[in-house]
N, C-alpha and C positions, 0 to 999 in steps of 0.2 A: 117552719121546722124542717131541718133536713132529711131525706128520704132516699132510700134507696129505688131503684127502680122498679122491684118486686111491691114494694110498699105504698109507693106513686100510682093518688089518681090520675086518670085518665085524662083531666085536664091538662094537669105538669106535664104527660108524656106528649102531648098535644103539642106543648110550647115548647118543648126539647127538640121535638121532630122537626118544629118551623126553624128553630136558631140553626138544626143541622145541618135542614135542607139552605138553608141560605145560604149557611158557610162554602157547602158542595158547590155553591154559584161561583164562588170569588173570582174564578177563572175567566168571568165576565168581565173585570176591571181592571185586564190586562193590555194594557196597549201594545204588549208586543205580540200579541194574535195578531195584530192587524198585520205583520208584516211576515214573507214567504219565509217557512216554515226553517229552512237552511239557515237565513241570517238571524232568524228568531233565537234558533238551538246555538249558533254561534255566540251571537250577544250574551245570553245567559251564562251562560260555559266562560268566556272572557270578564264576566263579572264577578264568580263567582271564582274564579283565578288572581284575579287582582285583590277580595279581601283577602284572599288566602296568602296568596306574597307580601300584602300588605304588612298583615298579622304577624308574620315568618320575622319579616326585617324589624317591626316592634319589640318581640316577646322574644323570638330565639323558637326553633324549630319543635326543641326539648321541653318545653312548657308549656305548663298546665292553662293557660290564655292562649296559648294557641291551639290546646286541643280544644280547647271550649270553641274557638271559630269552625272547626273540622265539623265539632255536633251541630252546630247551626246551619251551615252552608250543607250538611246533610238533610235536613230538614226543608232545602230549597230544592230537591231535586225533583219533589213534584211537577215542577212547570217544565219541564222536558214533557213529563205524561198528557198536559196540560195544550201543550204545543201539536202534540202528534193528533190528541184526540179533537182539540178544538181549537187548532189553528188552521193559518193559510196551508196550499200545497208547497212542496218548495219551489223555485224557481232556478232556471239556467242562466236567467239574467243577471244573477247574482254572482257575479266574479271576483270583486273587489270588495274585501271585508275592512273596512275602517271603522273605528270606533271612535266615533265622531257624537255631537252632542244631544241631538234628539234619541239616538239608540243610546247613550250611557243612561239618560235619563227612563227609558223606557224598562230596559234592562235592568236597572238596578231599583224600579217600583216594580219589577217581576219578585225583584228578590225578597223584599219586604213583604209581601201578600203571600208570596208562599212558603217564609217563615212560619208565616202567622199562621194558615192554613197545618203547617206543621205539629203547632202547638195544639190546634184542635182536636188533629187527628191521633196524638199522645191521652188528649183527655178523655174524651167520649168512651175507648174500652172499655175504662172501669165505670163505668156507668151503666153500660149496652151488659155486663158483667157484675153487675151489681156490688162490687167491691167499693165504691165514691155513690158519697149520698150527694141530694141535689137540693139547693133551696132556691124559688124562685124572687127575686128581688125588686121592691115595687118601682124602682126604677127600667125596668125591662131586663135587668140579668140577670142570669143565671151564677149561680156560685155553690161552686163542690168542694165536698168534704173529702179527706180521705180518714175514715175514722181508725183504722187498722194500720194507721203511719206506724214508723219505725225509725230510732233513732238513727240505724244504720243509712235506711231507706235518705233519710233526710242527710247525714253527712255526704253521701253519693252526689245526691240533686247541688248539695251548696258547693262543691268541688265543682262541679258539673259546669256549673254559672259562676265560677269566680269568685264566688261569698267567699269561703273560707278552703285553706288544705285541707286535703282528707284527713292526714295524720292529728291534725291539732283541732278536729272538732268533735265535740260528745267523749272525753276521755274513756275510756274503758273503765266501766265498776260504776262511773259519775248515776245520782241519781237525778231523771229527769221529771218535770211537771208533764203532764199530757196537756199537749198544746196542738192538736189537727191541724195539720199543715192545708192552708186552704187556697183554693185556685177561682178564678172570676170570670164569665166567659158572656161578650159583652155580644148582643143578638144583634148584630150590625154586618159589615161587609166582610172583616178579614179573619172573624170565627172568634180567637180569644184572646186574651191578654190577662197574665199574673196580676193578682194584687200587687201593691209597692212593699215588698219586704218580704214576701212569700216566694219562695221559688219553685221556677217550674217542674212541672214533671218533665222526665227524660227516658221514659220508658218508651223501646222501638215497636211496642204494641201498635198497629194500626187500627183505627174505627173498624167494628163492625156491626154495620145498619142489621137489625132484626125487625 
């Protein structure tokens, strides 16, 4: 049964705090720590400029798929934080930036882990806030509710992600079923990932640990 965190035994908050503290690791399974801190913040910065050109010459500057790239690649800027607090130093020997194929490769699994890290850090508020209840899943995850969804709330999120235009979802006056839009947060290395057809939260709330 889903629970909010005021109403959560102490075991659930137990196994909430282990998926937390793990997710806070991910910055472990970054290969571009390994490398001085300058080409590191380069790489990331040139990767995260290439989806964004990429997106540009796809979609058109002016739409709505490409702002959805803009929210994501916002969502990566953690590994800068990631870089400075637990990477190498920079180096002087570093003069020649080429993005050549073991840094594309390193750089752009920076960019995936701290997506994902992203989405975590969107969920847990309302948890730590007790606004998302929490049911723990006998498979090892965790899956939150938002039970005080809103139809508004949910046209934003599917705008947000591509699902659907704002203008042409949830008609004005339409009556809706209550259906808790619900999120899956899988106790492994990169923090969470949506259910398949559920979209994510997109709120710039950041975690915070209590």
């Amino acid at each position: 049964m889903p629970l909010l965190k005021k109403d959560a035994p102490q075991d659930l908050k137990d196994t909430l705090l282990s998926v937390e503290q793990r997710a806070d690791e991910c910055y472990k399974f970054l290969r571009l720590l390994k490398r001085p801190a300058n080409e590191a913040r380069w790489a990331l910065l040139t990767a995260m400029a290439l989806v964004l050109e990429t997106s540009q010459q796809r979609f058109g500057a002016n739409t709505s798929k490409h702002d959805i790239a803009m929210v994501k690649l916002d969502r990566c800027t953690c590994g800068f934080r990631f870089i400075t607090e637990h990477g190498r130093i920079a180096s002087r020997l570093v003069k020649n930036y080429t993005w050549h194929g073991s840094l594309v490769e390193d750089a752009n699994h920076a960019l995936h882990v701290t997506e994902q890290y992203g989405h975590f850090l969107n969920v847990f508020p309302m948890w730590h806030k007790h606004h998302e209840q929490v049911d723990l899943l006998p498979d090892g995850r965790v899956r939150f509710y938002m039970p005080r969804d809103s139809p508004r709330q949910r046209q934003v999120v599917s705008r947000d992600t591509g699902r659907k235009e704002l203008t042409s979802f949830y008609p004005i006056g339409a009556v809706q079923k209550p259906n808790p839009r619900r999120r899956c947060a899988y106790s492994g290395n990169f923090g969470i990932k949506p259910d398949r057809g559920a979209p994510p939260e997109n709120s710039p709330t950041r975690r915070q640990a209590h």
